[in-house]
C-alpha positions in Angstrom: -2.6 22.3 25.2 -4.2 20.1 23.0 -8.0 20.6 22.3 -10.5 17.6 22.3 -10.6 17.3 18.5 -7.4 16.3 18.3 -7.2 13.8 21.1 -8.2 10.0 21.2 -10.7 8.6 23.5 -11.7 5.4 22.5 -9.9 2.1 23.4 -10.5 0.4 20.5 -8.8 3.7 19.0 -5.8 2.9 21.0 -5.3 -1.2 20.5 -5.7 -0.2 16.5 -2.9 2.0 16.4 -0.6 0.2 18.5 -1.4 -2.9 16.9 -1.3 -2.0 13.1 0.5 1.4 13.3 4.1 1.3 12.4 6.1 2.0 15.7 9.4 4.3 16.7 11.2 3.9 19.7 13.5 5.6 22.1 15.2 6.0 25.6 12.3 7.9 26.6 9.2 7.5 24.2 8.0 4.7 21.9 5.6 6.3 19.6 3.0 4.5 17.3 1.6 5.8 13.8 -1.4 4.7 11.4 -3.2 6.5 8.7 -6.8 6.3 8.6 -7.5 7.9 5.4 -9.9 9.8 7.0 -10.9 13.4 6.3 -10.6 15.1 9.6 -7.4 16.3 12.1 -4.7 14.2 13.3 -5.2 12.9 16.4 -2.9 12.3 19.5 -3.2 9.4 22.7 -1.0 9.4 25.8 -0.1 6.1 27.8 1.6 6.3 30.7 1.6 3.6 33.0 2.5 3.3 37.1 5.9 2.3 36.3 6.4 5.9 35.4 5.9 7.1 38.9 3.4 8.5 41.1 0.2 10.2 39.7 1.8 13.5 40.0 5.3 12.4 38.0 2.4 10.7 35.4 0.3 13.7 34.7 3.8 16.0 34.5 4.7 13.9 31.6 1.1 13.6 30.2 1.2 17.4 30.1 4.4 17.6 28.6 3.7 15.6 25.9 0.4 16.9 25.0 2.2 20.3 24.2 4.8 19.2 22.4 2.0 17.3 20.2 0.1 20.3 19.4 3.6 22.2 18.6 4.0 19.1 15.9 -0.3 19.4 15.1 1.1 20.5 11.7 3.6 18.3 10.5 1.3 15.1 11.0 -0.7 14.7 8.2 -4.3 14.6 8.5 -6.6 11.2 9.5 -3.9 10.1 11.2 -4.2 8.6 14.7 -0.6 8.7 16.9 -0.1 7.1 19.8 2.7 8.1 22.3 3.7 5.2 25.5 6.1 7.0 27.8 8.4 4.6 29.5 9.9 4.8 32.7 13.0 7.2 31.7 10.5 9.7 30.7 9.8 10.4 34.4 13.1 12.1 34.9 13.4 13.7 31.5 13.3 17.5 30.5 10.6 18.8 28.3 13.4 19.4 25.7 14.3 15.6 26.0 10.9 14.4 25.7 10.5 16.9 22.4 13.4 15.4 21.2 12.5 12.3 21.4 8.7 12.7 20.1 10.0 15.0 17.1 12.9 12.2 15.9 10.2 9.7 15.9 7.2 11.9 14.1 10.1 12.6 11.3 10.8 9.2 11.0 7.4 7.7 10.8 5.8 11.0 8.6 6.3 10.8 5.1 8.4 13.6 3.9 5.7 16.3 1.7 6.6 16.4 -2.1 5.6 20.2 -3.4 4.5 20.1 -7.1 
């Protein structure tokens, strides 16, 4: 699961990263990015609207997501703020096809490490 630090919570938070982040999309996911530069963990936010399904369909795919965001906790580098929109495919997806989907776009969007 993935603990309160590492969450967002704030709307502004949300319209910010959707707005300037740069964006990946898929069948399932469309996933948002933008470095803060600030010195603190990466955090994740979920939107999943009615046109997913019912509540219980909605919070299945909120939970899914939100572990396979703390299994990618360490490739995102830190201050950044992701935001992940499920779209209506997602309610019928595996976990594997939603982790598929999440991890193409956070290796996309990342910038690969250099080692010195």
């Amino acid at each position: 699961m993935l603990a309160r630090p590492y969450r967002l919570t704030r709307g502004s938070d949300y319209r910010q990263v959707v707005r300037r982040g740069s964006r990946c999309g898929g069948a399932r996911v469309v996933t948002s990015m933008l470095p803060t530069g600030e010195n603190r963990a990466a955090r994740f936010g979920f939107i999943i609207s009615k046109q997913v399904g019912t509540a219980v369909v909605r919070n299945t795919v909120r939970r899914r997501l939100k572990a396979v965001c703390a299994a990618a906790l360490d490739r995102v580098p830190e201050g950044t703020d992701v935001v992940i929109r499920a779209l209506p495919a997602s309610a019928t997806a595996t976990f594997t096809e939603l982790s598929a989907d999440v991890n193409r776009c956070l290796g996309r969007l990342v910038p690969e490490r250099t080692t010195p």
